[in-house]
C-alpha positions in Angstrom: -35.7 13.0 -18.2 -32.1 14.3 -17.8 -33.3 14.8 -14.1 -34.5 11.3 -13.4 -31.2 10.0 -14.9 -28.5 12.0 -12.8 -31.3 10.8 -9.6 -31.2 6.8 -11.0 -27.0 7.0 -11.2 -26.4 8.6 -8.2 -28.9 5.9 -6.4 -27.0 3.3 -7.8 -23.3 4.9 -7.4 -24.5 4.8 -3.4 -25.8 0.8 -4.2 -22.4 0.0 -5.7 -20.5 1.6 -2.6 -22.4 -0.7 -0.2 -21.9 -3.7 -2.5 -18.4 -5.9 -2.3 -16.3 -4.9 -4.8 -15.8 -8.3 -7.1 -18.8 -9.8 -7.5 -19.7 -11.9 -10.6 -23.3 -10.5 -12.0 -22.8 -7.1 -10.0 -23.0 -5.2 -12.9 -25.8 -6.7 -14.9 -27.8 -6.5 -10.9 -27.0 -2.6 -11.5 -27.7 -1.8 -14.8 -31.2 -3.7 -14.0 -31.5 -1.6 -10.9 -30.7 1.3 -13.0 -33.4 0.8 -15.3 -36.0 0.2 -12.8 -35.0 3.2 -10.9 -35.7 5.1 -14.1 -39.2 3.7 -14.9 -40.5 3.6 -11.8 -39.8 7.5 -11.2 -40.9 8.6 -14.7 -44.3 6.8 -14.2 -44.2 8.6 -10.7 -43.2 12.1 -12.1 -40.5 12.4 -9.0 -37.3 12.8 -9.7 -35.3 13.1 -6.4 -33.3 10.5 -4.6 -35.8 10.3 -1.6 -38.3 8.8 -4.3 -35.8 6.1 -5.3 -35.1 5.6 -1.4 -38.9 5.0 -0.9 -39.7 3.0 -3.6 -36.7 0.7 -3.5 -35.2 1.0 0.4 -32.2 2.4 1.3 -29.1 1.8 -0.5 -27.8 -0.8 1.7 -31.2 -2.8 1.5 -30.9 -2.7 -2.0 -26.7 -4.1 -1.9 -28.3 -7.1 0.3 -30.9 -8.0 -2.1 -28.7 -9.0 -4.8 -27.3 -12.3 -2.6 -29.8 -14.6 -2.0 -29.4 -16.3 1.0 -31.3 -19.0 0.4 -28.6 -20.3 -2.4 -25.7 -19.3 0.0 -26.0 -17.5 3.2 -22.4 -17.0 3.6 -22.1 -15.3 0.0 -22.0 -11.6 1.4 -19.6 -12.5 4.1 -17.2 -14.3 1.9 -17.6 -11.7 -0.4 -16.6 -8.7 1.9 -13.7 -11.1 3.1 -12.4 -11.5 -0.1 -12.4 -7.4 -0.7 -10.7 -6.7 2.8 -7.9 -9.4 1.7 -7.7 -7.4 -2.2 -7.4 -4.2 -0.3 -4.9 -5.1 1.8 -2.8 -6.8 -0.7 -2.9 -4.0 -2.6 -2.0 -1.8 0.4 0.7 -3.8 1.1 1.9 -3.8 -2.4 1.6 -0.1 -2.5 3.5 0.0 0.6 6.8 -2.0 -0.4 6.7 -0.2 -4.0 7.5 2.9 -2.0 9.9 1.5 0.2 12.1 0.1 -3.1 11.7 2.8 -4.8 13.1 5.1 -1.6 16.0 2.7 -0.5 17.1 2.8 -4.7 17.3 6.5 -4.2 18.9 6.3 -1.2 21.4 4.3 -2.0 21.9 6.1 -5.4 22.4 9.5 -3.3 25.2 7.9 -1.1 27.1 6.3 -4.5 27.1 10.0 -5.6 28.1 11.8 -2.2 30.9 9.2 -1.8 32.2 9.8 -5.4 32.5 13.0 -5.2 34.4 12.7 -1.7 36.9 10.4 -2.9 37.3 11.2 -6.7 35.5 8.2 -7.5 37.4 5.6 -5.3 35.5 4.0 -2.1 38.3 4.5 0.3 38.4 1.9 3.2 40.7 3.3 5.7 41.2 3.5 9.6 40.7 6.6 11.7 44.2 8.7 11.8 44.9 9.9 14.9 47.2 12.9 15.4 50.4 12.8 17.9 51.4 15.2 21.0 53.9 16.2 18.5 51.8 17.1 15.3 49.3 18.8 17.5 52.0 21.3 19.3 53.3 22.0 15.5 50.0 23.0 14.5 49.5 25.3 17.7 52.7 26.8 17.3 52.2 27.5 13.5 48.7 28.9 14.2 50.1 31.0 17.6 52.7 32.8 14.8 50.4 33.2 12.5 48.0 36.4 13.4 
């Protein structure tokens, strides 16, 4: 019994893969599936997924016969559509999430390095430049020096 269970989930696990992923009446279409995977291979005494496969096709035939395409043919495609568009979103989302959370840290990291340069002042300031003079003083002082 245990047997023919793990054989009916894992037939419809591969069923929901193949299916779009929000679809009104998907689950009730897989808990029925999953229930007539389960009778048909205890009144057959097999309990392996190549059972399931035979009686009821191959996962993918099995995704296609929940749309009915003689209520809508373009149900699956729209369907699909409509996943590639969540997924993306998502992605997307995912995406710029990381890319706030990265420039906060960032900046955060160069508030701290910059405080700790200029005691906690932002100092705006022009590059000094060193005269012929101040240069030759600090030759001379490092020439006497040994």
């Amino acid at each position: 019994m245990q047997e023919v269970e793990a054989v009916a989930r894992q037939y419809c696990r591969r069923v929901r893969r193949k299916m779009p992923l929000f679809l009104k009446g998907k689950r009730a279409y897989l808990d029925q599936l999953y229930l007539s995977v389960v009778e048909t291979l205890e009144e057959r005494g097999q309990a392996d997924l190549a059972a399931a496969e035979a009686c009821f096709g191959a996962p993918q035939q099995a995704a296609s016969q929940f749309f009915s395409p003689e209520l809508d043919p373009l149900a699956e495609k729209r369907a699909w559509r409509r996943t590639r568009w969540l997924v993306a979103l998502a992605s997307i989302a995912v995406v710029a999430l990381i890319a706030l959370i990265g420039t906060r840290l960032a900046v955060r990291q160069m508030i701290e390095e910059t405080r700790e340069q200029a005691n906690g002042y932002i100092v705006y300031s022009g590059p000094e430049y060193m005269t012929e003079e101040e240069f030759n003083e600090i030759m001379e002082e490092l020439e006497e020096t040994p």
